[in-house]
N, C-alpha and C positions, 0 to 999 in steps of 0.2 A: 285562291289567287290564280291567274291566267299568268300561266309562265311564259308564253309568249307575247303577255301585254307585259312582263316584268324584261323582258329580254329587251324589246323592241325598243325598252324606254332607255336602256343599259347602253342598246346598239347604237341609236341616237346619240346621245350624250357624248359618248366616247370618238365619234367618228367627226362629231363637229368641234369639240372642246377640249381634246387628246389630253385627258385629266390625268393627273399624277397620282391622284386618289379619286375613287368615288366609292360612297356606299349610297347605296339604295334598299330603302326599307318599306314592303308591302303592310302600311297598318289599317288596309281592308277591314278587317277581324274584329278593328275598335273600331269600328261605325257600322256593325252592322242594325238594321234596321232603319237607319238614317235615309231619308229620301232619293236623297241626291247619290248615295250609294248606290243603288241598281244598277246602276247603264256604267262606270265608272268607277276606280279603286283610289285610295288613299295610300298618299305615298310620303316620306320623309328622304330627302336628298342631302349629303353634306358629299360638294364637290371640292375639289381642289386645282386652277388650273392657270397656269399663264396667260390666256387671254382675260382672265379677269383683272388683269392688272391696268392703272388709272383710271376705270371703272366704278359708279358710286354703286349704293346695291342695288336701287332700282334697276338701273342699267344690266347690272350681272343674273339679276334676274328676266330682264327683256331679254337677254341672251341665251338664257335655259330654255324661256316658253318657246325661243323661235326655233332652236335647236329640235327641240318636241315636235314642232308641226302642229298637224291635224290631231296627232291624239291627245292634244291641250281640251280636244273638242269633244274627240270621241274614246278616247280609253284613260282619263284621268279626271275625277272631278276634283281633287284636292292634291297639294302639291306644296309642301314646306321647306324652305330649299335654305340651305348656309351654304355661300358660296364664296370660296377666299381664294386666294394668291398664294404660290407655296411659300413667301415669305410672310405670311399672317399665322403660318399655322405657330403652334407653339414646340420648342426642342423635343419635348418627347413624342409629339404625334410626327415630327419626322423621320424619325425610326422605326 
């Protein structure tokens, strides 16, 4: 994993969507050999954040890719994103 394509994508997110939660998980490692791997890492996303709110998810995901930029292009080929409201999340994940 390129810890600074893991950073960049961290940086992003954070400074455009000032999330209340994020995890970011590099699952690179389960696709190796896969084509589309080479140039590009596999990532799993579960955000949490106030601008997703009146948002359907298409939407809240148009809002992750644009957040991303360029590296939707060039430093991520996969991207699986749960992206909620901090009032979708459930009582014990708000603790």
């Amino acid at each position: 994993m390129s810890d600074s394509r893991y950073d960049m994508i961290r940086q992003r997110l954070t400074a455009t969507l000032a999330p209340e939660s994020l995890e970011l998980n590099d699952d690179s490692h389960l696709h190796a050999g896969h084509a589309g791997a080479k140039n590009g890492g596999h990532y799993t996303l579960r955000i949490v954040s106030t601008k997703f709110s009146g948002m359907r998810p298409v939407a809240r995901h148009q809002l992750v890719y644009r957040s991303l930029g360029e590296l939707m292009q060039t430093d991520i080929h996969a991207l699986s994103i749960t992206a909620l409201t901090p009032d979708e999340m459930t009582p014990d994940e708000a603790t």
